[in-house]
N, C-alpha and C positions, 0 to 999 in steps of 0.2 A: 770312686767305684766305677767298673769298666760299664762301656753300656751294650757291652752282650755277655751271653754266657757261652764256657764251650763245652759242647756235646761230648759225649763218649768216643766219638768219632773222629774230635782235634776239629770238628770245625765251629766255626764261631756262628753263633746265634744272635740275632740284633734281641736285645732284651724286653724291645716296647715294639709293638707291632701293631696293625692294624685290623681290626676284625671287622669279618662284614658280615656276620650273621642278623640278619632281619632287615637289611642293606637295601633298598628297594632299586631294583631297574629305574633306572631315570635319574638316580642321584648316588650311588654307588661306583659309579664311574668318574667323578667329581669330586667325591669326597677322597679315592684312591691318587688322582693327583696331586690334591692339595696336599694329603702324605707326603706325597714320593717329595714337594717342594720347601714341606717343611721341613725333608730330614728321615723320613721314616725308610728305614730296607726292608724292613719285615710285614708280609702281607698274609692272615690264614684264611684261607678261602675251604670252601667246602662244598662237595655235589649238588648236595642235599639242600642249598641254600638258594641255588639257581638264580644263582649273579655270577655266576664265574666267567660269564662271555662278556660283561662290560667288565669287569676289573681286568680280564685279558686286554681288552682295548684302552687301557687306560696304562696299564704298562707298556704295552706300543708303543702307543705315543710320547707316554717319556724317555722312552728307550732311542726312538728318534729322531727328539729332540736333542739327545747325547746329554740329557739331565743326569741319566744314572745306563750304567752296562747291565747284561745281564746277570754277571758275575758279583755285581753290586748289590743283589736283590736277595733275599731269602724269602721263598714262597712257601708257603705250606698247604695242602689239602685232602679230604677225607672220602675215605671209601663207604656209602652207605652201606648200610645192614642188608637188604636187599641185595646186593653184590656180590656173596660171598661164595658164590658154587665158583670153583675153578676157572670155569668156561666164562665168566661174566665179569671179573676181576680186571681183566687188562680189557674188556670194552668200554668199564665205568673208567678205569683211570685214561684212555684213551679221550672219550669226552672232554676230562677236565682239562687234559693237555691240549686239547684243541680249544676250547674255548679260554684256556688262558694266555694261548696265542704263545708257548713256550715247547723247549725241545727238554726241558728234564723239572723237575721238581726238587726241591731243595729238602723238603721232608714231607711223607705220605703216612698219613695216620691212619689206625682200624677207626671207623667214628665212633662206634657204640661197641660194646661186648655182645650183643644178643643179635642173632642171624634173623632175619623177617624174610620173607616166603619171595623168590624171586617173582616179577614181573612188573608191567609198569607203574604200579602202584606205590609210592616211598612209605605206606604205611597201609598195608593189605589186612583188610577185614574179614573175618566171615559173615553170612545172615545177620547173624545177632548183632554184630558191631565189634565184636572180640578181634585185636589185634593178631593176626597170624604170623606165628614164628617159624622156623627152621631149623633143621638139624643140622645142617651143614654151622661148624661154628668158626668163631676168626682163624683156631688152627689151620684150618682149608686154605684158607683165607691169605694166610702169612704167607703160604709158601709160593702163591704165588706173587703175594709184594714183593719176597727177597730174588724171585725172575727178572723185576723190572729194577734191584741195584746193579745186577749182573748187567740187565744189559745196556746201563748207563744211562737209566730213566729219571730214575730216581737216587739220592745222596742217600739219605737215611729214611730208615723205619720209627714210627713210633703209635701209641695208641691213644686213645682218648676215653673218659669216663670210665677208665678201668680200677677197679679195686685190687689191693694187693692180693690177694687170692687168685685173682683172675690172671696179674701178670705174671706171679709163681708157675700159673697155669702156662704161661707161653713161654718162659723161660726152662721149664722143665720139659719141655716138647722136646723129644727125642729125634733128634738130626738140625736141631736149629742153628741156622748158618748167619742170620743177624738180628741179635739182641737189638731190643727196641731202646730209644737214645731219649723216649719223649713220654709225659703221660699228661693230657690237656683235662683239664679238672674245672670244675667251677670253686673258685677259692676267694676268697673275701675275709674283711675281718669277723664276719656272723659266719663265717665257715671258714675256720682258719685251714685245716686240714692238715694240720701239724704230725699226724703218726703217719699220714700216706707221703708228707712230701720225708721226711726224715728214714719214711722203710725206701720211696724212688732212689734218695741219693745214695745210699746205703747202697743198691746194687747200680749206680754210674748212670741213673735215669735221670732226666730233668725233667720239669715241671710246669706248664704253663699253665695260667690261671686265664681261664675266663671268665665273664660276669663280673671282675672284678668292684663296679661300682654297683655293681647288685643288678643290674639289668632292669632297672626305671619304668623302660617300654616296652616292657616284654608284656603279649595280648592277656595274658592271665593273672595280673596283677591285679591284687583289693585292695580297696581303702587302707584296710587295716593292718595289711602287710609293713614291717618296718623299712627304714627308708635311711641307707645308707650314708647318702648324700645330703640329709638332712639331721643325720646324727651330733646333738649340740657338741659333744667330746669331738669329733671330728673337725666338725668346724670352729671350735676352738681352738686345733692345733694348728688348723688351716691360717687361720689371722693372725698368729703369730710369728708364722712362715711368709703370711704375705701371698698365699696361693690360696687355691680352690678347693674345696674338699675331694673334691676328684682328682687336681695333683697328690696331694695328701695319700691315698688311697693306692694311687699308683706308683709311689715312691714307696708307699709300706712292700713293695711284691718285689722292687726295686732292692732294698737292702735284705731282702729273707732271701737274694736268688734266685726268683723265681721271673720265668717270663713271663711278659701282663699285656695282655692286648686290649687292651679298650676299647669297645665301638661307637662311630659316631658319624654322621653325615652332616653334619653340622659345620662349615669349613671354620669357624671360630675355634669349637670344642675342638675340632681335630686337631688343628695347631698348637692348642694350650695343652691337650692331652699329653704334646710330643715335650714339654717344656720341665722337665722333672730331672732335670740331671746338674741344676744348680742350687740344691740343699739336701740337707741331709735331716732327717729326724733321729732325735737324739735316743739312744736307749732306752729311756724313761719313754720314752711316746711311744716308741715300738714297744713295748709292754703293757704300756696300757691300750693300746692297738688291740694285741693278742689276746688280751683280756674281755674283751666285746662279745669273741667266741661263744654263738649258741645253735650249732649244729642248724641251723636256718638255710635252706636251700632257697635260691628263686628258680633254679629250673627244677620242677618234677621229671622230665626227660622224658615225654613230654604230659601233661595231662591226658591226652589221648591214651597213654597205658591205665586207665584207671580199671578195667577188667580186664586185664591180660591174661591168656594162657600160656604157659609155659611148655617147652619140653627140655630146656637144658638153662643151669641158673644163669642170672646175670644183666638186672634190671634196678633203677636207681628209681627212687615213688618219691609224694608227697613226706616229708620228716625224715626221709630216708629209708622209709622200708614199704612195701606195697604188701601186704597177703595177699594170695593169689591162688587159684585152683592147682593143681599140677596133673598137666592131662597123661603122663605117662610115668609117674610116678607117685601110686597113695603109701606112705611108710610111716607109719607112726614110730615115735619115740617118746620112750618114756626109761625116764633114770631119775633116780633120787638126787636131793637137793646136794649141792655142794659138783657134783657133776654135769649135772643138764646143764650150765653155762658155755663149760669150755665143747660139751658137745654139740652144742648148737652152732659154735661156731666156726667147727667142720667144716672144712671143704669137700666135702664128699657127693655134693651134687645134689644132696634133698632139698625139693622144694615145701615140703610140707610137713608141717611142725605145727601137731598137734597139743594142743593143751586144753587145761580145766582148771576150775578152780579148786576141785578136793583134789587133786597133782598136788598141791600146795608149794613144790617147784614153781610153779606160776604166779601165784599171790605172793611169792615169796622175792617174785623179780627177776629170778636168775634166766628165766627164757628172754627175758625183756632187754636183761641188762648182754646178752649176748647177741640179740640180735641189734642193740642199737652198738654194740662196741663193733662188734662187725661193719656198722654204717659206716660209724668214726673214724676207721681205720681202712676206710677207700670211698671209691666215686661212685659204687653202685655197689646194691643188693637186694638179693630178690629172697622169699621164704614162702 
């Protein structure tokens, strides 16, 4: 199996890459070399992560060590939500190009679907603590990404935590000059996300997964949350292979196609992380792999959304669905059973779907079963 995948674009994508989200200043810069020495071209970096000036310094340095070119490299990084008016679009991606110490980006992603209220704030509150959003949405947003392929900034577009709804949304954007090549997802075998990767390739999108090993160390994890890594079926395939459940894990994304970036500061783990392109799991394992599937998210995107207001859809919660106020839109709907499903799951931009239990639509499931198929079938949503 090759070990990149190619874009829509014809260009080739290293398939295992390196993630630095939660990456801390002081050791993010260390762990990015040890990459670049074991092997790794592909690095996704992101604004909003605020490591991108040592990972730029650590590609320097291998670059001037004549370890790797820059043409050698595949970098990736994201436009935060906060970003999205016109005017602040190429001052964010300006930043990341300076702090990653580079003259283009290999691929620039929308980070989130849902626009947050400019200024210096990466998560703007009101009084109350209510997350503030924005009107301006990634539409805006796009066109001035597709500025910086023009003018040689940037290779390719793509988006991150977008549901297919959302990408139908940017692909049916009237005058769109480049179709997005990417849609970065959290994907794992407790979220397989089999109908978002199968609708991506279906329109020439690929797929990277991150969280792959479930995200371990992420600050919002409980006891009782399930633990990928320590899944006995996993690590039964793992001893059989002779490898770690985390290789295991990252070879499953490996043979589905999809890219997998794993995170690690660990200069062990990073190494071993890169060492998955000498076995193969057998059909039987990838199935029973696929099979583990339980719509389990570890990112809420973030806990901090937990009383959001909205004014345009497009938000990923706890289990996949958050209720939520909708401050510029109250629309009730009501349809008899056998309908309210497929209408729920409209794209039409309502955030607010009321129900009851004499609806009998409701105790009936069919609201329920529409907004979790809507979950299942991308990376965010909001009601």
């Amino acid at each position: 199996m090759a070990n990149f995948v190619e874009l829509s674009t014809k260009i080739k994508m290293p398939i295992v890459g390196l993630g630095t989200w939660q990456s801390p200043p002081g050791k993010v810069k260390e762990a990015v070399k040890v990459a670049i020495d074991a092997g790794y071209r592909h690095i996704d970096c992101a604004y909003v992560y605020k490591n991108e000036n040592e990972v730029g310094e650590a590609l320097q340095e291998k670059m001037e060590e004549k370890v790797v070119k820059r043409e050698d490299l595949f970098v990736v990084s994201k436009l935060w939500s906060t970003f999205f008016e016109k005017n602040l679009v190429k001052e964010a991606f300006q930043k990341t190009l300076k702090d990653l110490k580079l003259d283009y980006l290999d691929l620039y992603l929308v980070h989130f679907p849902q626009g947050l209220k400019a200024g210096s704030e990466y998560l703007p509150r009101d009084e109350k603590g209510n997350i503030i959003t924005s009107k301006i949405t990634f539409l805006e947003a796009w066109e001035v990404m597709e500025e910086l392929v023009d003018e040689g900034l940037v290779k390719a577009l793509g988006v991150s935590n977008f549901n297919h709804l959302q990408i139908e949304r940017l692909l049916n954007k009237p005058g769109l000059k480049y179709k997005p090549v990417m849609n970065q997802v959290e994907c794992h075998p407790y979220l397989t996300q089999d109908k978002l990767i199968q609708y991506c390739h279906s329109k020439g999108i690929s797929v990277t997964a991150y969280s792959p090993l479930g995200s371990p160390d992420r600050p919002w994890a409980k006891p009782e949350d399930p633990s990928l890594l320590e899944d006995p079926k996993i690590k039964e395939i793992a001893a059989k292979h002779g490898k770690t459940s985390a290789q295991v894990l990252i070879r499953f994304h490996i043979q589905r196609n999809v890219v997998v970036i794993p995170k690690s500061v660990t200069p062990g783990r990073v190494v071993e992380n890169f060492q998955v392109f000498d076995f193969t799991l057998s059909d039987e394992e990838m199935t029973t792999i696929l099979s583990f599937n339980r719509n389990w998210r570890a990112f809420d995107l973030p806990d901090i959304f937990d009383t959001l207001t909205l004014e345009s859809p497009g938000l990923i919660k706890k289990k996949d669905i958050v209720l939520i106020a909708a401050q510029s839109l109250n629309f009730v709907l009501v349809f008899p059973p056998g309908k309210v499903k497929e209408t729920v799951k409209l794209d039409t931009g309502h955030c607010h779907i009321d129900c009851a239990q004499v609806y009998e639509n409701a105790t009936g499931n069919e609201v329920g079963e529409g907004l979790r198929e809507d979950g299942e079938e991308g990376g965010a949503i909001c009601c």
